[in-house]
C-alpha positions as CSV (number, residue, x, y, z in Angstrom):
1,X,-1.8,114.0,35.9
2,X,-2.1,117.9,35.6
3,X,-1.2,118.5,38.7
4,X,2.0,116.7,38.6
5,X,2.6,118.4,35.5
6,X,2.0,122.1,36.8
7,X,4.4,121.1,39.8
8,X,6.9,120.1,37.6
9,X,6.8,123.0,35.7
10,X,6.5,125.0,38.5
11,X,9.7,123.5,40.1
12,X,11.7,124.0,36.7
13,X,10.8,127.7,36.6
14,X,11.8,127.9,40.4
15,X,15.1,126.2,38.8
16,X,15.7,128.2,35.6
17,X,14.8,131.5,37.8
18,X,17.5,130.7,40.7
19,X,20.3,129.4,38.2
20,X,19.7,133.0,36.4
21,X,20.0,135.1,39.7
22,X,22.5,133.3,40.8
23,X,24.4,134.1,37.3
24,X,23.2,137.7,37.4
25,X,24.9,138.0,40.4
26,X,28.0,136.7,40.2
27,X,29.1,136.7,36.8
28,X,26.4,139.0,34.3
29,X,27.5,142.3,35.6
30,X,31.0,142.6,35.5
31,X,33.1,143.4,33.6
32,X,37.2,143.7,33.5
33,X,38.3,147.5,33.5
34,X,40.5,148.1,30.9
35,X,43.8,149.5,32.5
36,X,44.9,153.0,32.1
37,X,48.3,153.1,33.0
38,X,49.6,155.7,35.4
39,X,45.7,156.6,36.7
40,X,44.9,153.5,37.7
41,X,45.9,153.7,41.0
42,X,45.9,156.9,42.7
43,X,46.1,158.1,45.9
44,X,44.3,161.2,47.9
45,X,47.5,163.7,49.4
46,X,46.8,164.7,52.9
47,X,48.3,168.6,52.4
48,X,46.7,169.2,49.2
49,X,43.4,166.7,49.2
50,X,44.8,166.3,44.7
51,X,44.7,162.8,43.8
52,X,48.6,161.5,43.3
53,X,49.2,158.3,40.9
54,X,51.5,156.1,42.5
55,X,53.8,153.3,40.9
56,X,52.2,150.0,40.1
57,X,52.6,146.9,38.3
58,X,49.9,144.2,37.4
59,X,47.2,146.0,37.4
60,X,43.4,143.9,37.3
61,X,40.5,145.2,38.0
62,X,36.7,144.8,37.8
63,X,33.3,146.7,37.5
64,X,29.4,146.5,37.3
65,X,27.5,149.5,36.2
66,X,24.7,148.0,38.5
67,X,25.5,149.1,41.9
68,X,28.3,151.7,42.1
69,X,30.2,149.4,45.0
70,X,31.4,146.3,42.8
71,X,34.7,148.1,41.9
72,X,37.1,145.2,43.0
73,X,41.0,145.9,41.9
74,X,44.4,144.2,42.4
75,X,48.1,145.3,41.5
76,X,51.8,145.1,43.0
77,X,54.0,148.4,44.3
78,X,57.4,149.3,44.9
79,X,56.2,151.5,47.5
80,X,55.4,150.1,51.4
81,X,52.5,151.4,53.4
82,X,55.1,153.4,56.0
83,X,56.5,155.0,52.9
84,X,52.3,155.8,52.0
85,X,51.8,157.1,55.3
86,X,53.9,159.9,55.4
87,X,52.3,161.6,52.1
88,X,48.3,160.6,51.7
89,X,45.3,160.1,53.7
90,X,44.4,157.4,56.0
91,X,41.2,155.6,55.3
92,X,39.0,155.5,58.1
93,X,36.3,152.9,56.7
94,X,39.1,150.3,55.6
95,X,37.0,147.3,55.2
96,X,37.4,145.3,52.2
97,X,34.2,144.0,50.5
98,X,34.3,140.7,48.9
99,X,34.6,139.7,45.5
100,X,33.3,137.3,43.2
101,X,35.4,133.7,43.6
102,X,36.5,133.7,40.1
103,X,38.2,137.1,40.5
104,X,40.9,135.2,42.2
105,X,43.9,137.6,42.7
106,X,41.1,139.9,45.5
107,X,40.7,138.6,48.9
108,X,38.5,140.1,51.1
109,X,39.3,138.1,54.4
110,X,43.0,138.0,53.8
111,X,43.3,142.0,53.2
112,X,40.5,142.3,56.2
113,X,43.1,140.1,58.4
114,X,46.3,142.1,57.3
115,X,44.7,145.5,57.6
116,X,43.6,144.5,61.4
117,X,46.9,143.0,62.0
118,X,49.2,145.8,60.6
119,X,50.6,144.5,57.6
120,X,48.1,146.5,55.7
121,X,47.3,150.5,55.5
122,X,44.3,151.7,53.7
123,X,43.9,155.0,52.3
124,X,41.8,157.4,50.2
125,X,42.3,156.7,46.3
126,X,39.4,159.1,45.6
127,X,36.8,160.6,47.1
128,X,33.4,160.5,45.8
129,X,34.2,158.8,42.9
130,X,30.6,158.3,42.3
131,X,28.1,160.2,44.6
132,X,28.5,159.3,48.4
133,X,31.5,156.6,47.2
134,X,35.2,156.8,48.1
135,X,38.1,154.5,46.7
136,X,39.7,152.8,49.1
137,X,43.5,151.7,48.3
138,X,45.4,149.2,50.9
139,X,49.1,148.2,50.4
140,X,50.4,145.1,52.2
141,X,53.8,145.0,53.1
142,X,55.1,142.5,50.5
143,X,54.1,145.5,48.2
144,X,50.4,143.7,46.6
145,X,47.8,146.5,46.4
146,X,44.5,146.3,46.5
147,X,41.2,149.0,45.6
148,X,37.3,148.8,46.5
149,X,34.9,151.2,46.7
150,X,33.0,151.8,49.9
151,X,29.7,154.3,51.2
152,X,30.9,157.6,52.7
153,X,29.2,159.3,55.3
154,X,27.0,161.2,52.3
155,X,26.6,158.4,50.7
156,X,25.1,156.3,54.0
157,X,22.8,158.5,54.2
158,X,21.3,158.8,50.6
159,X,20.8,155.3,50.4
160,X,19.3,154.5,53.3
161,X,16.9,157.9,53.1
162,X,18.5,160.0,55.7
163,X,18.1,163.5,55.2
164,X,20.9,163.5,53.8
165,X,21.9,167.8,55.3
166,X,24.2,170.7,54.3
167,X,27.4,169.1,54.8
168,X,26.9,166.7,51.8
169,X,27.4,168.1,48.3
170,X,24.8,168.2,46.1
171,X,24.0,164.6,44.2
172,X,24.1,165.3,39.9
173,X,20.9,164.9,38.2
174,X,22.8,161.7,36.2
């Protein structure tokens, strides 16, 4: 009789434990960004490297303070990715990360799709927005917009203990 119940409690914690994770993880973390309008989304120029707001409409976005790559955001744009193009800087690491399910307007396989077909650019928002993280910004032609946050080249290599060498900035005590 004890030992069925020590399984069973055993298999409840198992239970309780996952059902927690799993909650953690996909909903505990985030939270909405409050919009500020005109810097919400902004783009990188390619002449002068100064971030450049851009017209937008419908704005949603969300965060985590637990990993500095959760930034997920969606919004509409008079402006087409040719029209982009000419002014600001390509991404070169233009693929989207996925985003919780209930964050409905983001998604990842459709913007991964139209940026490898075309009817998506990606560019630089910001650049090292937190240490060794750009923004990433893509436009589809039918004018939706969409922001992540991916690793940069610096920040490759301080999380995965590369020396990390003279090219990269310095990383902020914070």
């Amino acid at each position: 009789m004890t030992g069925k119940l020590l399984a069973i409690l055993i298999v409840v914690c198992a239970v309780v434990a996952g059902a927690a994770m799993y909650y953690l993880q996909v909903y505990g973390y985030y939270y909405t960004v409050t919009p500020t309008p005109g810097r919400d989304v902004v783009l990188t120029d390619r002449q002068s490297g100064a971030t450049v707001p851009i017209s937008y409409d419908g704005f949603q976005a969300i965060d985590a303070d637990s990993s500095p790559i959760r930034y997920r955001a969606c919004f509409t744009t008079d402006l087409t990715p040719d029209q982009l193009a000419q002014q600001f800087e390509p991404a070169q690491k233009a693929e989207p990360l996925t985003a919780p399910a209930w964050f409905d307007c983001y998604d990842a396989e459709a913007l991964g799709n139209a940026l490898e077909s075309g009817t998506a650019r990606a560019f630089i928002g910001v650049k090292n927005i937190h240490y060794g993280v750009d923004r990433v910004v893509a436009v589809t032609r039918d004018g939706r917009g969409f922001a992540w946050h991916v690793l940069n080249n610096c920040g490759e290599k301080a999380y995965d203990g590369t020396v990390i060498g003279e090219e990269c900035p310095p990383r902020s005590e914070n």
